[in-house]
DSSP file (Angstrom, degrees, kcal/mol; ACC not computed):
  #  RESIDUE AA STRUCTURE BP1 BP2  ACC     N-H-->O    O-->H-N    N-H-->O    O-->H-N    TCO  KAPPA ALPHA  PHI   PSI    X-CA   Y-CA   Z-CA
    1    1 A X              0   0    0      0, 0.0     2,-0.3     0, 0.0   122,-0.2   0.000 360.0 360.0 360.0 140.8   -9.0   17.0    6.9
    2    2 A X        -     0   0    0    120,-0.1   122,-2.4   119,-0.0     2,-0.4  -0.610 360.0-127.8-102.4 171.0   -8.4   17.3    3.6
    3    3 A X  B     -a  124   0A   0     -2,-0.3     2,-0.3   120,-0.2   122,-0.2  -0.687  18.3-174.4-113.1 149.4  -10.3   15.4    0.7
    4    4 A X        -     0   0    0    120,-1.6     2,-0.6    -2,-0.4   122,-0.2  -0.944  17.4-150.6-143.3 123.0  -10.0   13.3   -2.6
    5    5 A X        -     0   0    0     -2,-0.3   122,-0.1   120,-0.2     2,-0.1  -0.829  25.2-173.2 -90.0 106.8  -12.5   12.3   -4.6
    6    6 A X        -     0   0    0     -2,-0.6     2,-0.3   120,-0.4   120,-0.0  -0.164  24.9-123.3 -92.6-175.2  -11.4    8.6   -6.4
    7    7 A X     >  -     0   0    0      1,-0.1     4,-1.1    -2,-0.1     5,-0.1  -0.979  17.5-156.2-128.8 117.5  -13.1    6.5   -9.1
    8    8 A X  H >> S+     0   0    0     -2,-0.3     3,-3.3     2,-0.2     4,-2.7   0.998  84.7  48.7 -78.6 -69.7  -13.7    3.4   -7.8
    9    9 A X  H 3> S+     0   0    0      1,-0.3     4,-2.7     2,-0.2     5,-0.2   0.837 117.3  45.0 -19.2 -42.1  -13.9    1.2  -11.2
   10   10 A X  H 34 S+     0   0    0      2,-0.2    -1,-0.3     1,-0.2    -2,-0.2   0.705 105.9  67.2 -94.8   0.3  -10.8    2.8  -12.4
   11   11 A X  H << S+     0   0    0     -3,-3.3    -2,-0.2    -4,-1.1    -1,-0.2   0.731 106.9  38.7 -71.7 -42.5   -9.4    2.2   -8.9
   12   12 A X  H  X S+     0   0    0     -4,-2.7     4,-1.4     2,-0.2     3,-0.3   0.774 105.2  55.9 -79.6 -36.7   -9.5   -1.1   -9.5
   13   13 A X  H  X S+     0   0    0     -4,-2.7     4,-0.8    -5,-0.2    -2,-0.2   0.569 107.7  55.9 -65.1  -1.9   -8.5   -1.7  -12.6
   14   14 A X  H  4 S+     0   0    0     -5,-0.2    -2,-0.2     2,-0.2    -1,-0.2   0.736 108.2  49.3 -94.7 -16.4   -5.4    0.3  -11.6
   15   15 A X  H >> S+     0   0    0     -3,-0.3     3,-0.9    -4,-0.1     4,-0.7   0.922 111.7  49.8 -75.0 -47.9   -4.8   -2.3   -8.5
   16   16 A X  H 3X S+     0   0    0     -4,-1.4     4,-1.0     1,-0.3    -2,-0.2   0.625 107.1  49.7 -41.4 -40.2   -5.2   -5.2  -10.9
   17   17 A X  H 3< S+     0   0    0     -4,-0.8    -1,-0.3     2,-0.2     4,-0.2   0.231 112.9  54.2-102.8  15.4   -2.7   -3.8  -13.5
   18   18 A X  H <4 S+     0   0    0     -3,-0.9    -2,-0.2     3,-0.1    -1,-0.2   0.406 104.0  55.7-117.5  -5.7   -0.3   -3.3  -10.1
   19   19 A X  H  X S+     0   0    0     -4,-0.7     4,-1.9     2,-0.2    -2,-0.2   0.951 110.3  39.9 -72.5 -59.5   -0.8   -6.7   -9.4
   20   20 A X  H  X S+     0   0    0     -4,-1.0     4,-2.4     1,-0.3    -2,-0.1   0.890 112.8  55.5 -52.4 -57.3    0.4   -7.8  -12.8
   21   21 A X  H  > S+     0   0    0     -4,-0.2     4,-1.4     2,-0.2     5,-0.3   0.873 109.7  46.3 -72.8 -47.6    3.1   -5.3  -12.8
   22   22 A X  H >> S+     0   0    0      2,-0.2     4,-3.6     1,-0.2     3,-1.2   0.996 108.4  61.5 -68.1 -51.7    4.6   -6.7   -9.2
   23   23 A X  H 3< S+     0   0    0     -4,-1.9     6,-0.4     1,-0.3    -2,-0.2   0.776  95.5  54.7  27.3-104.7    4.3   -9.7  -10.4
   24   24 A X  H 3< S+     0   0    0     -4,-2.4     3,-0.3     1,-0.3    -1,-0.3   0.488 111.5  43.5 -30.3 -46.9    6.4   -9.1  -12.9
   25   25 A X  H << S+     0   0    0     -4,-1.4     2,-0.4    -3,-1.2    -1,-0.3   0.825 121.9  35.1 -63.0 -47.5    8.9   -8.1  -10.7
   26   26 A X    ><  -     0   0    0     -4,-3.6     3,-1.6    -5,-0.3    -2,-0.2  -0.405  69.8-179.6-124.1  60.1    8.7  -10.6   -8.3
   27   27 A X  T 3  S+     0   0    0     -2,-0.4    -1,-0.2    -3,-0.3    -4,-0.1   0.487  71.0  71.7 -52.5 -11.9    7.7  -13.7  -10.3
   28   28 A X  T 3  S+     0   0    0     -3,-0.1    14,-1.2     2,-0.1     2,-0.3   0.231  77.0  99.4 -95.2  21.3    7.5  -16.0   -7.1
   29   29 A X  E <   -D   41   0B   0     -3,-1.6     2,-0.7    -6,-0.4    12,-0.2  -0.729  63.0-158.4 -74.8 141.0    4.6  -14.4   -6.1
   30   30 A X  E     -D   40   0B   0     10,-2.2    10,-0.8    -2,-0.3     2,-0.3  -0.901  23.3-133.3-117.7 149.9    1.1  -16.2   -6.9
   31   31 A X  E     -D   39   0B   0     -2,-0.7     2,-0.3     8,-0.2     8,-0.2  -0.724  14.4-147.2 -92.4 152.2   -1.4  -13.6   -6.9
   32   32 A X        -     0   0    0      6,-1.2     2,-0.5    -2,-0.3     4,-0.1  -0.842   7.0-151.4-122.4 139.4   -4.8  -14.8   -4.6
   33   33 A X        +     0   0    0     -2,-0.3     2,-0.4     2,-0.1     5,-0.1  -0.825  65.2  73.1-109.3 103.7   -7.8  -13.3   -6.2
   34   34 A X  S    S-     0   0    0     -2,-0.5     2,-0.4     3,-0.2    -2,-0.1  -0.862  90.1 -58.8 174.6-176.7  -10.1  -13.0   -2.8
   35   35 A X  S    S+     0   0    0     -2,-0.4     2,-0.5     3,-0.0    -2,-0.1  -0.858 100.1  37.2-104.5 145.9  -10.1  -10.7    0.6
   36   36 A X  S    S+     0   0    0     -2,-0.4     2,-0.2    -4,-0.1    48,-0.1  -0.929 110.6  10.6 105.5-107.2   -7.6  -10.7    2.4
   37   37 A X        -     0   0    0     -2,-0.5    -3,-0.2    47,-0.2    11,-0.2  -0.617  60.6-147.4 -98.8 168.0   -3.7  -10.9    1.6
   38   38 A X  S    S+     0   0    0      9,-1.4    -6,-1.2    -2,-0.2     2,-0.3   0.413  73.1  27.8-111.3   3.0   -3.5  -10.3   -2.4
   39   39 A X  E     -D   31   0B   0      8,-0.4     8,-1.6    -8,-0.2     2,-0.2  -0.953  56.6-157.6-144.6 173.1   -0.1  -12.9   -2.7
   40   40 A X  E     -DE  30  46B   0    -10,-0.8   -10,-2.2    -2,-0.3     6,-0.2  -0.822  17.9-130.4-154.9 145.1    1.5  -15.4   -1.4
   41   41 A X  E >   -D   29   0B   0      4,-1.0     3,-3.0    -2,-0.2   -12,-0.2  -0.474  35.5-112.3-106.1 137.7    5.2  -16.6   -1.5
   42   42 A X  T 3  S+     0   0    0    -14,-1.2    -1,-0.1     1,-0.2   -13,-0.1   0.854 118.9  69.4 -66.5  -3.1    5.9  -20.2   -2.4
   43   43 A X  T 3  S-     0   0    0      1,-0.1    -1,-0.2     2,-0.0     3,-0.1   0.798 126.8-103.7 -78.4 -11.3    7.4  -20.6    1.7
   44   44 A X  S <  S+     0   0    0     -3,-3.0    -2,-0.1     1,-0.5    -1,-0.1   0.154  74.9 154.1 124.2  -9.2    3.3  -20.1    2.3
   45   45 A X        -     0   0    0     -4,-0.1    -4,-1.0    -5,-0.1    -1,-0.5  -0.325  40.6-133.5 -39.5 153.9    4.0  -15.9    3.5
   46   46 A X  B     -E   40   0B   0     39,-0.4    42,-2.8    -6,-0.2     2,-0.5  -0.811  25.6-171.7 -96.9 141.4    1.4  -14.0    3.0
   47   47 A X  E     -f   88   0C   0     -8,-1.6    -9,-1.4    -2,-0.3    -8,-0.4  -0.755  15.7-139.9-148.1 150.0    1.9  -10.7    1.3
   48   48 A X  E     -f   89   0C   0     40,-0.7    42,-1.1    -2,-0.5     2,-0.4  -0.332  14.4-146.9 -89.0-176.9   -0.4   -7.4    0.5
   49   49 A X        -     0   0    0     -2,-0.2     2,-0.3    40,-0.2    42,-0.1  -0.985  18.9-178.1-122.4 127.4   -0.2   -5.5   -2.9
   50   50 A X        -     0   0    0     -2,-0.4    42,-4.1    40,-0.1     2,-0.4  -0.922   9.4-159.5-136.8 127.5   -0.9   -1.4   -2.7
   51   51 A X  E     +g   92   0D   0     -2,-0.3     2,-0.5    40,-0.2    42,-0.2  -0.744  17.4 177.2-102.6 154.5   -0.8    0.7   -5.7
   52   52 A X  E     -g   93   0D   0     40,-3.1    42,-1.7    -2,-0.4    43,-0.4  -0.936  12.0-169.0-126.2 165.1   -0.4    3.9   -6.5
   53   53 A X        +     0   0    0     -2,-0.5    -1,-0.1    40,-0.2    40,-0.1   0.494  55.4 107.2-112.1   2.9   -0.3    6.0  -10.0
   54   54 A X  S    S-     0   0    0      1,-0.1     2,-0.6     2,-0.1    41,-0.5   0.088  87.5 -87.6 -76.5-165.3    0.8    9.3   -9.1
   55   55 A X    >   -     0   0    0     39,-0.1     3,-3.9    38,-0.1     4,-0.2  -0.969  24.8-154.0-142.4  96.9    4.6   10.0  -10.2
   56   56 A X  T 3  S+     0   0    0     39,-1.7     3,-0.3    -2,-0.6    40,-0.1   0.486  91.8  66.4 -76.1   1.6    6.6    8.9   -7.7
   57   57 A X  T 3  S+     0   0    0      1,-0.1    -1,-0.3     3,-0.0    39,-0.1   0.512 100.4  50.1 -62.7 -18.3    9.2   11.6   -9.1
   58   58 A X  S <  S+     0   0    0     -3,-3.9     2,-0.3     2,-0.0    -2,-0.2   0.544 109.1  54.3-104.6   6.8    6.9   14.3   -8.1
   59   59 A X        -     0   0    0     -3,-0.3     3,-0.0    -4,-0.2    79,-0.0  -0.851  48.8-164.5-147.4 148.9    6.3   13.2   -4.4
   60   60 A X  S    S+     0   0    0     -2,-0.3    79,-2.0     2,-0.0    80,-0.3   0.225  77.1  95.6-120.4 -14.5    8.9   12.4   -1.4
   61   61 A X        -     0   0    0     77,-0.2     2,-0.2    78,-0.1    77,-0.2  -0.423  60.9-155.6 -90.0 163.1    5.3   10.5    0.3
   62   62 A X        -     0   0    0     73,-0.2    75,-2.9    -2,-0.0     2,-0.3  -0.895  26.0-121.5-118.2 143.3    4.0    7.6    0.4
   63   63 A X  E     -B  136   0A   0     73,-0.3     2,-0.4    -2,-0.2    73,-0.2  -0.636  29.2-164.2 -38.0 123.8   -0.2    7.3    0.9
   64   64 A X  E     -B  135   0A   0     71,-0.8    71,-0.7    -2,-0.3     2,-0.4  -0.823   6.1-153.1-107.7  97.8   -0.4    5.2    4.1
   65   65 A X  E     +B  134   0A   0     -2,-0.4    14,-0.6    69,-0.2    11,-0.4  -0.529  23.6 169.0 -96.6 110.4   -3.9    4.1    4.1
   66   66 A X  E     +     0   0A   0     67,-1.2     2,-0.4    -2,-0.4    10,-0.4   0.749  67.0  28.9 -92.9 -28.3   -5.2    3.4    7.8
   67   67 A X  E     -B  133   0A   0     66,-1.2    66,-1.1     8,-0.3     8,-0.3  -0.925  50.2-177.7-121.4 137.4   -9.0    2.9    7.4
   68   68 A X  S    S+     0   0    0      6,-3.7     7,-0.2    -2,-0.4    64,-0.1   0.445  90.4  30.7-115.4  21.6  -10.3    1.7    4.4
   69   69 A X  B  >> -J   74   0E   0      5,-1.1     5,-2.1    61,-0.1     4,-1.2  -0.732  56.7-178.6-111.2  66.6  -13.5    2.1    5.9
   70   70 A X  T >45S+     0   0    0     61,-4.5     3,-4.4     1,-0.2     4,-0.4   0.854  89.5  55.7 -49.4 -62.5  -14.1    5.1    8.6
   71   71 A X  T 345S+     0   0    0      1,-0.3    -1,-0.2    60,-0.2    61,-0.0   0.433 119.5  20.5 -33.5 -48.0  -17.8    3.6    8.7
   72   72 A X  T 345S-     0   0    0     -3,-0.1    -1,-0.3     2,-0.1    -2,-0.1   0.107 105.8-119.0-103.5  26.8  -17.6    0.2    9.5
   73   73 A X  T <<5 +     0   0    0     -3,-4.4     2,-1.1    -4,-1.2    -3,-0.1   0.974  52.2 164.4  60.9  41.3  -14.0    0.6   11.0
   74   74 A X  B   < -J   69   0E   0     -5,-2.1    -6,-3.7    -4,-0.4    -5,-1.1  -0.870  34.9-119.3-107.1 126.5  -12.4   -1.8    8.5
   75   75 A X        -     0   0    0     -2,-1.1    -8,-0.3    -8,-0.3     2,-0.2  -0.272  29.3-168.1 -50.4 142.6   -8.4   -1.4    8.4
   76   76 A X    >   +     0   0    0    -10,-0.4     3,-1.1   -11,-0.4     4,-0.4  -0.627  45.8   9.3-108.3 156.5   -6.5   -0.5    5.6
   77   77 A X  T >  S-     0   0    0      1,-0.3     3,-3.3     2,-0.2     4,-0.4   0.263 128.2 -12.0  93.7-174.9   -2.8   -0.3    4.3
   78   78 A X  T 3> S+     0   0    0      1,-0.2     4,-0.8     2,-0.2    -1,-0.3   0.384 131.5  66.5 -38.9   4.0   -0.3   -2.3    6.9
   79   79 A X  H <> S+     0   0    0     -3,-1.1     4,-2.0   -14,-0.6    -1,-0.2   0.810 106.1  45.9 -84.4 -22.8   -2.9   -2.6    9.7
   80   80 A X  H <4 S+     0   0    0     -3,-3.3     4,-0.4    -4,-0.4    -2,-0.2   0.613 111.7  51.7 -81.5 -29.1   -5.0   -5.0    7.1
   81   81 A X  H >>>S+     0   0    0     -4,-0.4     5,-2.3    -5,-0.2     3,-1.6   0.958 108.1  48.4 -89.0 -31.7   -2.4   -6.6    6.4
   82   82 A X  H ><5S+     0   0    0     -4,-0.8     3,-0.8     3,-0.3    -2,-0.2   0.765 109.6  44.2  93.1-139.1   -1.7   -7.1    9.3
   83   83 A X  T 3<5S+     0   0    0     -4,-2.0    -1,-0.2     1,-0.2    -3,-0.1   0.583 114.0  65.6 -71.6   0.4   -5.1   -8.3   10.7
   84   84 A X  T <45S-     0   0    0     -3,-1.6    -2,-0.2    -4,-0.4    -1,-0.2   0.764 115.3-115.7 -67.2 -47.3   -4.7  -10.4    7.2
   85   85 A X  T <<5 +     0   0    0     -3,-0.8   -39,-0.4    -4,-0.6    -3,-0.3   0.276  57.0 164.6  84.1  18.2   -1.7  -12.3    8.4
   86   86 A X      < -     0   0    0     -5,-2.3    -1,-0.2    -6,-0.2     3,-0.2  -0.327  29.0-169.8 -58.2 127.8    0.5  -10.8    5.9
   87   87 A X  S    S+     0   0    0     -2,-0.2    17,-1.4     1,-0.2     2,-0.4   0.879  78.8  47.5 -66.0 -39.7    4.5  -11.0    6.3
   88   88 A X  E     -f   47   0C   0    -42,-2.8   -40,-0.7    15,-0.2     2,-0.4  -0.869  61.7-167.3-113.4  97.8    5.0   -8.7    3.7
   89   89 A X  E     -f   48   0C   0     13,-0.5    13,-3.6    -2,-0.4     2,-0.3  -0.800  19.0-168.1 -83.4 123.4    3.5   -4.9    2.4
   90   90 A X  E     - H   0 101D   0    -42,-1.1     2,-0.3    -2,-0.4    11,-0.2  -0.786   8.9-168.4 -90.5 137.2    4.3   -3.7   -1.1
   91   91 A X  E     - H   0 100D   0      9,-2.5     9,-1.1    -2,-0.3     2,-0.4  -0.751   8.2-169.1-153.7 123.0    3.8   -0.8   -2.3
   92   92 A X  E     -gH  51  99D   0    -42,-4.1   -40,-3.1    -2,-0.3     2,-0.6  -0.528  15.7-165.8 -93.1 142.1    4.1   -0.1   -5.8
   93   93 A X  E  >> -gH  52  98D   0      5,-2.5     5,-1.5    -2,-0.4     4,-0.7  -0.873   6.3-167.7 -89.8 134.6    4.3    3.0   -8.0
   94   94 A X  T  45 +     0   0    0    -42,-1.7     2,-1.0    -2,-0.6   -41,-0.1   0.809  63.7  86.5-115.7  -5.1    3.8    2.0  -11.1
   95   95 A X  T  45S+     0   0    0    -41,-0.5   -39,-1.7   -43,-0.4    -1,-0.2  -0.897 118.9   9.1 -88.8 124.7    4.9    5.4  -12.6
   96   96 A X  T  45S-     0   0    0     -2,-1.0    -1,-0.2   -41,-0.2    -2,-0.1  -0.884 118.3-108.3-106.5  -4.9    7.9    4.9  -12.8
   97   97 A X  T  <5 +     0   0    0     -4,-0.7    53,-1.8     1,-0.3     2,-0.4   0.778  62.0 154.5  92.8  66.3    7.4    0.9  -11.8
   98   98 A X  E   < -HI  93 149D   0     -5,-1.5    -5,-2.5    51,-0.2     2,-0.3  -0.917  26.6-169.3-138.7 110.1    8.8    1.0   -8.4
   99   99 A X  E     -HI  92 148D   0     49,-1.7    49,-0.7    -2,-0.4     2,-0.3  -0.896   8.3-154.8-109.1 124.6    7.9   -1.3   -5.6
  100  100 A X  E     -HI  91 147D   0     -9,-1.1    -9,-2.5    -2,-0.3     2,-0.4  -0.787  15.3-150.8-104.0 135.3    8.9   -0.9   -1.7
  101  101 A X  E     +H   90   0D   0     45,-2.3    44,-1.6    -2,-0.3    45,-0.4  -0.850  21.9 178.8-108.5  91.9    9.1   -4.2    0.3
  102  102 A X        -     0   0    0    -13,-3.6     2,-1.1    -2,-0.4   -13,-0.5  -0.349  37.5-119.1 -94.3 176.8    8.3   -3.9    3.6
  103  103 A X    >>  -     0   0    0     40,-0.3     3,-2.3   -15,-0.2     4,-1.0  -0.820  21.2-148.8 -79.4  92.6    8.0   -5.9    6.7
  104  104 A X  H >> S+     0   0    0    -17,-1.4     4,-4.0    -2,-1.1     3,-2.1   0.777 101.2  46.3 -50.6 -50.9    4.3   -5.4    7.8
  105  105 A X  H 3> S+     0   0    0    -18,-0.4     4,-0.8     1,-0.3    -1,-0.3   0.802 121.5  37.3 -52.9 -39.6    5.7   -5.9   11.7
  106  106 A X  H <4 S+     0   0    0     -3,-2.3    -1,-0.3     2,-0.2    37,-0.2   0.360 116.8  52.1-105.5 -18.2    8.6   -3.5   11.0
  107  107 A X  H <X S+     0   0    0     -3,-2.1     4,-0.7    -4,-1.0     5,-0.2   0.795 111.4  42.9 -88.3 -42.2    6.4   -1.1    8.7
  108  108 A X  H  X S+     0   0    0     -4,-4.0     4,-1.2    -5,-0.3    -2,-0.2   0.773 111.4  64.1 -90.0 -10.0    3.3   -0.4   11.4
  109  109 A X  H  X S+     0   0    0     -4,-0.8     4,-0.7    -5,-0.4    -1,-0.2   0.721 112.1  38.1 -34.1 -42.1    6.9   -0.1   14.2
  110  110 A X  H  > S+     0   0    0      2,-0.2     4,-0.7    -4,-0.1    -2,-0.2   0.600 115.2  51.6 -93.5 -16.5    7.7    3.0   12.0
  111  111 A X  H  X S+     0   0    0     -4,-0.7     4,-2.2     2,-0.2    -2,-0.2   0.836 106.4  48.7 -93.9 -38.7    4.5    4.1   11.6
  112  112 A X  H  X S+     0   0    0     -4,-1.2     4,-1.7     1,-0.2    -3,-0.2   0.949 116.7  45.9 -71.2 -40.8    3.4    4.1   15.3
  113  113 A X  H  X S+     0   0    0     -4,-0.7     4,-1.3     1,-0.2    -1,-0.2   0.760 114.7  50.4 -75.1 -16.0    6.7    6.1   16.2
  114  114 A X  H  X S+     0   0    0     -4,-0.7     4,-1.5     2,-0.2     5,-0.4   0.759 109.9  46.2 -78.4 -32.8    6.0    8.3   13.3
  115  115 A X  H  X>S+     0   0    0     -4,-2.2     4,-3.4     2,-0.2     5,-0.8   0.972 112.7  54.1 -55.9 -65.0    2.6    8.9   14.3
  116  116 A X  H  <5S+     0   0    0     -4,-1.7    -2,-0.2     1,-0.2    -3,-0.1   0.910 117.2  31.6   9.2 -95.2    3.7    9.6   17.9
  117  117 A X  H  <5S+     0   0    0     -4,-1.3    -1,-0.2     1,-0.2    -2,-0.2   0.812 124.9  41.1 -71.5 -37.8    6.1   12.0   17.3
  118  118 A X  H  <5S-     0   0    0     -4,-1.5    -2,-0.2    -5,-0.1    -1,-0.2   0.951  71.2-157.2 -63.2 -64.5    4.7   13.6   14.3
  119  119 A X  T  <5 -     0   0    0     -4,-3.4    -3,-0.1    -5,-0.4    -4,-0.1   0.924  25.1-162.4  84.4  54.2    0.9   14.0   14.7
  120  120 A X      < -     0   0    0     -5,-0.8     2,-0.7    -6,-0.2    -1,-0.1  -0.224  23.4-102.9 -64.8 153.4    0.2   14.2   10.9
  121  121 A X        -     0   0    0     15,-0.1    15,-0.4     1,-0.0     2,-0.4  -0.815  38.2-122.0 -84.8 128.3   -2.9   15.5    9.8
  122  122 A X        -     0   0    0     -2,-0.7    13,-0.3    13,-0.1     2,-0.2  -0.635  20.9-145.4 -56.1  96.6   -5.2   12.9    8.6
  123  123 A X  E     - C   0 134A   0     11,-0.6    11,-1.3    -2,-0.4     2,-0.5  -0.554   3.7-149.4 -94.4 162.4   -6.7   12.7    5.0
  124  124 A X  E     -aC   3 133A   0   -122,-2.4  -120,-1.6     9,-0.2     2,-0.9  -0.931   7.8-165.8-120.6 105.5   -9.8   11.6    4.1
  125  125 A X  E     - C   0 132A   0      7,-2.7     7,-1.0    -2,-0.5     2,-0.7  -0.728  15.1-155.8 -90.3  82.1  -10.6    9.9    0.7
  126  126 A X  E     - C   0 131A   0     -2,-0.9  -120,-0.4     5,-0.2     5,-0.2  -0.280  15.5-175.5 -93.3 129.0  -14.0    9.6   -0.1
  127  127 A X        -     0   0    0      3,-0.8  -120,-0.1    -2,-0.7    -1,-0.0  -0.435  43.7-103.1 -94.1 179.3  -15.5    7.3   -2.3
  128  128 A X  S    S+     0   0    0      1,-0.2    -1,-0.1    -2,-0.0     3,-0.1   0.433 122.0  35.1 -76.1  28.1  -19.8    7.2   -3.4
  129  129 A X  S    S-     0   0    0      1,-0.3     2,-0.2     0, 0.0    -1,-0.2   0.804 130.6 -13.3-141.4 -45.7  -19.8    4.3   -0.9
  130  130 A X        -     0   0    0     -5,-0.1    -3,-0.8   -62,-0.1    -1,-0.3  -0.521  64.2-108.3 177.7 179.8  -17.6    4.6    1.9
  131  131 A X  E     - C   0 126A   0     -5,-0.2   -61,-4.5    -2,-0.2     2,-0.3  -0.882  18.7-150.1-151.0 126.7  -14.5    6.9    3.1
  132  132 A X  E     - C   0 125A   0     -7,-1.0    -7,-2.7    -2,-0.3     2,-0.3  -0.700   9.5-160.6-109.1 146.0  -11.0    5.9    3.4
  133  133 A X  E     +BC  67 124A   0    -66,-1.1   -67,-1.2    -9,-0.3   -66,-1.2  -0.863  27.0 124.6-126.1 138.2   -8.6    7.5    6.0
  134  134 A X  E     -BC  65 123A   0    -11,-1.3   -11,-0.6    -2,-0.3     2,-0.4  -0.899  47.8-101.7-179.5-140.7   -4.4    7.7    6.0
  135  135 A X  E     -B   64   0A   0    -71,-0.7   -71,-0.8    -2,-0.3     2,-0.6  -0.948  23.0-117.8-173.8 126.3   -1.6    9.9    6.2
  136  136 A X  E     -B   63   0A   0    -15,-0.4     2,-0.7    -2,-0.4   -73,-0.3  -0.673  47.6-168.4 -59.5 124.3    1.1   11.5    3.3
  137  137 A X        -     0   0    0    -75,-2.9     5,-0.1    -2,-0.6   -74,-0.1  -0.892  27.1-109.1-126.1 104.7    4.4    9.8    5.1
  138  138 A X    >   -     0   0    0     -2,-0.7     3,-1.9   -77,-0.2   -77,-0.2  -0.114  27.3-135.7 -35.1 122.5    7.9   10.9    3.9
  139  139 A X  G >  S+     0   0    0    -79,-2.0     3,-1.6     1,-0.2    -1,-0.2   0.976 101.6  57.9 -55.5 -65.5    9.4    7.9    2.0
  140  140 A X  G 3  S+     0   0    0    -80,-0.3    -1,-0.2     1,-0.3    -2,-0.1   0.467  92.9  65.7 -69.8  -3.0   12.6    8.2    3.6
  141  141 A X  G <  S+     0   0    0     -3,-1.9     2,-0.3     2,-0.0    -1,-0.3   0.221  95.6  74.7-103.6  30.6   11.2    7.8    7.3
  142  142 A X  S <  S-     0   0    0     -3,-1.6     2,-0.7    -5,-0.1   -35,-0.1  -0.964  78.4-139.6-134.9 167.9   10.2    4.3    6.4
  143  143 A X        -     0   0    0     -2,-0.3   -40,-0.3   -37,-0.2     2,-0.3  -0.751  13.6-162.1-146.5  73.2   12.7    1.3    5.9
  144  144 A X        -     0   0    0     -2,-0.7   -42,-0.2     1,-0.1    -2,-0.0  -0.535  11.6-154.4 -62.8 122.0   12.1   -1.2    2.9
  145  145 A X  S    S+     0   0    0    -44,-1.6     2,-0.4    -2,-0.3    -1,-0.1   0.524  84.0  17.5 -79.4  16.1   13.8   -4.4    3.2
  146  146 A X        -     0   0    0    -45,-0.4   -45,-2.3     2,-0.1     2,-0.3  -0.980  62.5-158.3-161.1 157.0   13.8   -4.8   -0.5
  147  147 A X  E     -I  100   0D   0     -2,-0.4     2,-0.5   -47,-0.2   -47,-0.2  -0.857  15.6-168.2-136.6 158.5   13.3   -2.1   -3.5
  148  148 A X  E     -I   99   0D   0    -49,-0.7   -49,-1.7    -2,-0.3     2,-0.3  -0.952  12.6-179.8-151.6 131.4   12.2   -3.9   -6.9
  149  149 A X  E     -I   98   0D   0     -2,-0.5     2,-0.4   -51,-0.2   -51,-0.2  -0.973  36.9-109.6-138.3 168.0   12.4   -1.6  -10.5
  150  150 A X        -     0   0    0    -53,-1.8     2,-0.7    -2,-0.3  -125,-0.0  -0.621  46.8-132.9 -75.2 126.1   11.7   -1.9  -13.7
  151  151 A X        -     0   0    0     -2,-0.4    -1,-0.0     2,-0.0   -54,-0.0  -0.864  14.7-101.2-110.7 157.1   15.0   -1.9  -15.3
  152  152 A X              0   0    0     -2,-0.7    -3,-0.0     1,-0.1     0, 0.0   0.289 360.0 360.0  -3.5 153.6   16.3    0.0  -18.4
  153  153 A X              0   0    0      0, 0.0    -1,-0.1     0, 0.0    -2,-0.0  -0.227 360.0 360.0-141.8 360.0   16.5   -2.0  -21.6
């Protein structure tokens, strides 16, 4: 498996400032500051928030995060949301400020036939506390019902 060594502090503020930034896009979200789903839509969906910072020019993947915990076997990415009750998974880039809106039911539905058939090799992200587990997934074999950008001014 291969490895990444994160910063957890800056990890966060970099979820926090993807929070904002979806937001921002998608003002009829209210952001929940708590565990569990990180929005909620005023019809009472739930939805989760994942960022990333990497240059979504330079990459055809998406991070799918499956554990966010190998140790104590706590779920990550759409399986958390998921076991959250979320309707919805985002996942933003915020270089360039691009957010995919999926359907959690309809996201971990591509992800289990993608798993299936593919067999990806697993990476391993380890923080000084804990170790997170997921898979690089081609962008295009997953099926957002909504795309949100920053536009031009």
């Amino acid at each position: 498996m291969s490895k990444v060594t994160p910063n957890f502090k800056k990890d966060l503020l970099t979820g926090q400032a993807g929070e904002l930034a979806i937001k921002a896009l998608w003002p009829e979200l209210e952001l929940l500051h708590g565990k569990g789903a990180d929005a909620r839509l005023p019809n009472g969906e739930l939805v989760e928030l994942k960022t990333d910072t990497y240059d979504h020019a330079k990459t055809d993947n998406f991070f799918i995060e499956y554990m966010g915990n190998v140790d104590t076997g706590k779920f990550g990415g759409p399986w958390k949301a998921q076991k959250d009750g979320c309707q919805w998974f985002v996942y933003y880039f915020s270089n360039p400020g691009i957010a995919y809106v999926f359907s959690t039911e309809e996201m971990l539905a591509e992800m289990n036939a993608y798993l299936l058939k593919h067999n990806p090799k697993p990476i391993e992200i380890r923080n000084s506390r804990w170790t997170t587990l997921g898979w690089k997934v081609p962008r295009s074999l997953l099926s957002p019902v909504r795309v949100l950008k920053n536009e031009a001014k």
